[in-house]
C-alpha positions in Angstrom: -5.8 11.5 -11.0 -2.9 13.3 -9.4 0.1 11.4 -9.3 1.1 9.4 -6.5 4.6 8.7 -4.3 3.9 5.2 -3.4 6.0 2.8 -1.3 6.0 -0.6 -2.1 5.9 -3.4 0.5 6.8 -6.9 -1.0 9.4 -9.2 -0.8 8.6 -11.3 -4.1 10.7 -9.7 -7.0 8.2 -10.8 -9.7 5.1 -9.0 -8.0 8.0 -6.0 -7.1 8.2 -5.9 -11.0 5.0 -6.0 -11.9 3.7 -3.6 -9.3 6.2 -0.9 -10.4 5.5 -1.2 -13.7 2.0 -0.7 -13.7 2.2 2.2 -11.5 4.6 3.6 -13.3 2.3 3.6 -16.3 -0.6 5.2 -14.4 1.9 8.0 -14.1 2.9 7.1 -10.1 6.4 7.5 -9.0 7.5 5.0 -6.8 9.6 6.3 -3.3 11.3 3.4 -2.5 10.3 -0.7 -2.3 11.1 -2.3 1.2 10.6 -6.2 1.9 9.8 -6.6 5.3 7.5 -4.8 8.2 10.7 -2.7 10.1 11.6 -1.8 6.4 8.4 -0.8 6.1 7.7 1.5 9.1 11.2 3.0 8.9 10.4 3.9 4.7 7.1 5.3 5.6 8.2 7.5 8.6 11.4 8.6 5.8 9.5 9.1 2.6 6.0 9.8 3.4 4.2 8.5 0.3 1.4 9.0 -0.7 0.1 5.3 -0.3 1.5 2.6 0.7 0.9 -1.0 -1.7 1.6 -4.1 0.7 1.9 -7.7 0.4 0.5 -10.0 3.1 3.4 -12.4 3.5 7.1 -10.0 4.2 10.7 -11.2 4.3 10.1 -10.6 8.3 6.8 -10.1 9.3 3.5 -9.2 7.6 2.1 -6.1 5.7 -0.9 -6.4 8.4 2.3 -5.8 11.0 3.6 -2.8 8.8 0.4 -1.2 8.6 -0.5 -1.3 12.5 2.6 0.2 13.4 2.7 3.1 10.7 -0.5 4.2 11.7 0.9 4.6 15.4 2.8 6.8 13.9 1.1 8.6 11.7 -2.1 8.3 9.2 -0.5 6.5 6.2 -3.1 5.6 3.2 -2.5 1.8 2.6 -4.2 -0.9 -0.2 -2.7 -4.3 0.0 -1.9 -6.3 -3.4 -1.6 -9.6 -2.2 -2.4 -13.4 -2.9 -3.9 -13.5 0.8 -7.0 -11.3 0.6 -8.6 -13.3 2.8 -6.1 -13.5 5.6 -6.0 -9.6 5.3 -9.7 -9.0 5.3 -9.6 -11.3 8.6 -7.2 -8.5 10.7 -8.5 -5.5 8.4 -11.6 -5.6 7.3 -11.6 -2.3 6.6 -8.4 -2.3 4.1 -8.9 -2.1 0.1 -7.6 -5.6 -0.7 -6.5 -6.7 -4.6 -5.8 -10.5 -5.6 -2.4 -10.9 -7.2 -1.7 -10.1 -9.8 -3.2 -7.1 -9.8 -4.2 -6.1 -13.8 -3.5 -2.1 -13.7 -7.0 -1.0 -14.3 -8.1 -3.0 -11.1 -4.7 -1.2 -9.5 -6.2 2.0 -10.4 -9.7 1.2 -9.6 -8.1 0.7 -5.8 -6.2 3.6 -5.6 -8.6 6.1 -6.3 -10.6 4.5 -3.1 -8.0 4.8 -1.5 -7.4 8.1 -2.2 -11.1 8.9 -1.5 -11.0 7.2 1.5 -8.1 9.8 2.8 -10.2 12.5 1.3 -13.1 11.6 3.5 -10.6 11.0 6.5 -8.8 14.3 6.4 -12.3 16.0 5.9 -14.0 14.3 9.2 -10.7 15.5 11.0 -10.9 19.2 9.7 -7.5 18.6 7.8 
């Protein structure tokens, strides 16, 4: 797997850890880390990851608020890693959605269909 830029979207330091971490050893680089949703959209629209990892609950806001007004903006990949999968399933059932915390093989497992999933995108669009 190609590496990926990913920005992370959390406000809880421990899962901020942890998440960097892991990605970091499945050879991502990570763009920047933002805790709330204006963070969020003003990161995306700055650093243009790759993919974006999101945690329901923000400093200010939600990841489910982050996400609707990236991709206003512009098609941003997006998994969430949160302890609210169901709350996020609720306003996005289409999202990729992992329980914290997230082991890094599950991580991985989830951003390959993510990837896939902007593969397939792109394709339909003729990108």
């Amino acid at each position: 797997m190609k590496p990926l830029r990913v920005l992370v979207v959390d406000a809880d330091l421990p899962s901020v850890m942890a998440l960097t971490t892991a990605l970091g050893q499945l050879g991502h680089e990570v763009c920047a880390v933002v805790s709330t949703a204006s963070d969020a959209v003003v990161a995306a629209v700055s650093f243009r990851p790759d993919v974006m990892v999101l945690d329901y609950q923000l400093r200010e806001g939600t990841g489910v608020q982050a996400v609707r007004a990236i991709q206003v903006i512009r098609h941003q990949p997006f998994l969430f890693a949160t302890s609210r999968p169901d709350v996020v399933r609720e306003h996005l059932p289409e999202a990729v959605v992992v329980a914290k915390p997230a082991l890094r093989g599950t991580l991985q497992r989830a951003l390959s269909s993510v990837r896939r999933r902007a593969a397939e995108a792109d394709a339909a669009q003729g990108i």
